[in-house]
N, C-alpha and C positions, 0 to 999 in steps of 0.2 A: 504494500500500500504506500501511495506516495501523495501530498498532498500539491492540488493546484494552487499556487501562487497568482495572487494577480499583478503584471507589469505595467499595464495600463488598463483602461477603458475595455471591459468586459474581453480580457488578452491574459492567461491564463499560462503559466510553464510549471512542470511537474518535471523533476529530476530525481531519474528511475539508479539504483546502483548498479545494477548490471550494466556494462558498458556505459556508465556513468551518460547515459543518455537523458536528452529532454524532447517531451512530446508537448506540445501546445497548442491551445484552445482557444477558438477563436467566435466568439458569437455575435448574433448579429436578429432581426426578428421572424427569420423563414428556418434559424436551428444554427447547427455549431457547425464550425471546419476544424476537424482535430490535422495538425501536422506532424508528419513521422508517427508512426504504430508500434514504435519498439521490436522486440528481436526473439519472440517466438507466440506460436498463436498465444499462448499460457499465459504471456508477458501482456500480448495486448487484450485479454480477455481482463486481465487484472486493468489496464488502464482504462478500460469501461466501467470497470465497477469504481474507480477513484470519479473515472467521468459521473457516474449515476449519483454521487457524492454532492458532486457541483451545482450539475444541472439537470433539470428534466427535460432539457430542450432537447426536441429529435437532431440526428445528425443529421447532419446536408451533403459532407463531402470531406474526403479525407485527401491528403498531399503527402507526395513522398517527398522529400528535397534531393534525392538520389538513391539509387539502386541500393546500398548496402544493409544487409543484414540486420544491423542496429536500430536500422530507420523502416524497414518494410515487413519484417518476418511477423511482424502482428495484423497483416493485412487480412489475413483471412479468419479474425475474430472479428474483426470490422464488418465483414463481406456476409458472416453469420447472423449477425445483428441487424444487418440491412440488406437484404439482397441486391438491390438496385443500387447500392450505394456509390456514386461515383470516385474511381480514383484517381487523383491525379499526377502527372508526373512529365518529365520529360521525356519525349520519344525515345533517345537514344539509353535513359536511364530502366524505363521500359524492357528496350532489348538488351543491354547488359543482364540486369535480373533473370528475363527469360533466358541465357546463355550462362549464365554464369554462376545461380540461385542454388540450384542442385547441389554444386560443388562446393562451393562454400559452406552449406550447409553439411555434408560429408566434413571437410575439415574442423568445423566446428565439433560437431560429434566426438570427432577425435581428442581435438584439443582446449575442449572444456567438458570436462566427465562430469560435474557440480550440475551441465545442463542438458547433458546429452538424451535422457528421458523425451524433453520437449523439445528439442529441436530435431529427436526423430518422427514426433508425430505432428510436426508442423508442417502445414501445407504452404504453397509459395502460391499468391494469389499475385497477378498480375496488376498494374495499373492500368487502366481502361479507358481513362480521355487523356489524350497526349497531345503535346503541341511543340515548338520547335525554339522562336525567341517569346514570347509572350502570350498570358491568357487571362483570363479574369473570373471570379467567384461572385456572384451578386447576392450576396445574403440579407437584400432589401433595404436596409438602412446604412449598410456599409457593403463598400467593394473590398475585396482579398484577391490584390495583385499578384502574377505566377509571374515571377522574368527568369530568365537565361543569359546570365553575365556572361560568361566566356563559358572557360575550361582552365579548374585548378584541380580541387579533390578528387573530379572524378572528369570526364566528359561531358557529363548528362546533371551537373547541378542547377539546380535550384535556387532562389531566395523567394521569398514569401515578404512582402509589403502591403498594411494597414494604414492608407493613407490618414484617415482622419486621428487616428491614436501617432501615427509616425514611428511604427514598429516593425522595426524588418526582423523576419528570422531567417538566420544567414547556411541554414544548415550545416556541413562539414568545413565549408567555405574560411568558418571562424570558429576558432577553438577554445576556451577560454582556460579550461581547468588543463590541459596537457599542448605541446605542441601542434599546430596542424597533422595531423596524418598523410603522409608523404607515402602511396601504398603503389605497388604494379601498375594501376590503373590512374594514374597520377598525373597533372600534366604541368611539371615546377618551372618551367622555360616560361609556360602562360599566367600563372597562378597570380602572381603580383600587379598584372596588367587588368585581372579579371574582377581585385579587390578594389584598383584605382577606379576601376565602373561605378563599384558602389560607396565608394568615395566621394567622387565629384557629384551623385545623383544622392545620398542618404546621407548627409554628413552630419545634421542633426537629428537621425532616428538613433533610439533603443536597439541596440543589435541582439538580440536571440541567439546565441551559439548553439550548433548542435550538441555540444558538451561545454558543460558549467554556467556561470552565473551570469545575468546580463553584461554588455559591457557598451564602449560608446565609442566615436570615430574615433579618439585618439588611440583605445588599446587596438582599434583594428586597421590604422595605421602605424603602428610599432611591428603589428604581425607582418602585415605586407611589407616594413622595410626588409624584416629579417626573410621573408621570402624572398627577395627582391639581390637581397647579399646572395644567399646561395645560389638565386637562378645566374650571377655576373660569374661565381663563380667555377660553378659547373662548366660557361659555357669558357672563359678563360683558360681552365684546365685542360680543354677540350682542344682548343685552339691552337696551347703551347705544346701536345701532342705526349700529353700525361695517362699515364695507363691507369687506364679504369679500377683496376688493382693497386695503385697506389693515389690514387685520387683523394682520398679521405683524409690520407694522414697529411696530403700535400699541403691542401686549400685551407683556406681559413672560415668560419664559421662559425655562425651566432650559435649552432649550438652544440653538443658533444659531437666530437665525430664519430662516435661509438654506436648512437642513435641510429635504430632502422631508417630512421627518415633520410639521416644525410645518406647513405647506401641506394636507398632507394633512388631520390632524389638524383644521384650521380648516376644511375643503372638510367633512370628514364631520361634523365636531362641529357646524357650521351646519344640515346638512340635521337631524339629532336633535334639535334644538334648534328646530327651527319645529313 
């Protein structure tokens, strides 16, 4: 059980310990848009019963901010709840999930036993209205803006904007309680260009991170410089014709070089860079 906090104007964030994730609640007078479903049905069967805590307002419409497991594997408690229930996402975060849901979920299994129970009898429910740069939620007395800044976390992220509150939630985009996650599917060449998006366009909104505690343009401009250091220096390393195996210890870096990120980070920023 995890309780909804409110950020703003009927704008609601619950931070789940598992994957120290936040799901958020968005209402408005035709029902709720919850964002992100958490990371197994179990999980998000429980974030309805915190929901039924809240409110007794029907759902309208669920968002995923991108394909990953922490954010979607509670899709099909939602879909239980509502049959018709719209989901929304981006196209290409869409077909990630459908390509890539399965297996992650097998590695999962493996490499957390604490939840391997549920996340074998969780099903991977798809999102169902997709769109490409932008889209919109009309929940009658307020809109729930869908944009597509670039490509940083994943390919297929998300932000979520409430205009009349001026609350964006940024999804994996912005990180607050750990580094950005720099994973396979990562795109750190783009990522700081993708943050200057929502920079010059949200500079005084409320930022929602996918993981930890609100934060405001200035922490999410210190993120994107330190993105911003590794993408110059990946591609420098790159340049001066530094082997990918000594890359880490070479370059300089805001953060340990020991971190899966900067690995990562140099594994993806190489292959973008050729």
């Amino acid at each position: 059980m995890a309780d909804f906090v409110e950020v703003a104007d009927r704008i609601w964030v619950a931070r789940y310990p598992w994957a120290d994730a936040n799901v958020t609640v968005i209402a408005g007078n035709r029902g709720v848009v919850v964002v992100d479903t958490h990371a197994s049905t179990d999980a998000g069967r429980a974030v309805l019963d915190d929901l039924r805590r809240l409110t007794s307002a029907p759902l309208f419409a669920v968002v995923n901010t991108h394909w990953h497991w922490d954010h979607t594997f509670g899709n099909a408690a939602f879909r239980a709840e509502s049959p018709d229930l719209p989901i929304h996402a981006h196209e290409r975060a869409a077909a990630a999930l459908a390509a890539e849901g399965a297996d992650a979920r097998a590695r999962l299994i493996t490499d957390d036993p604490g939840h391997a129970e549920e996340l074998a009898r969780t099903d991977i429910v798809l999102p169902d209205t997709l769109f490409d740069l932008s889209a919109q939620i009309d929940l009658g007395d307020r809109v729930v803006e869908l944009i597509h800044p670039g490509r940083g976390h994943t390919d297929g992220d998300i932000v979520v904007h409430v205009p009349d509150a001026d609350v964006l939630l940024a999804g994996d985009l912005v990180e607050e309680s750990a580094h950005p996650w720099i994973g396979e599917d990562s795109w750190p060449m783009d990522w700081a260009a993708t943050l200057d998006v929502l920079l010059a366009r949200f500079a005084d909104s409320v930022v929602v991170p996918g993981h930890g505690v609100p934060v405001d343009s200035a922490f999410v401009s210190s993120q994107r410089d330190e993105l911003a250091q590794i993408a110059r220096q990946v591609r420098s390393l790159f340049e001066a014709g530094v082997p990918l195996s000594d890359a880490a210890e070479v370059g300089e870096w805001p953060w340990d070089p020991a971190e899966p990120g900067i690995t990562q980070a140099l594994s993806r920023g190489y292959e973008q860079c050729r």
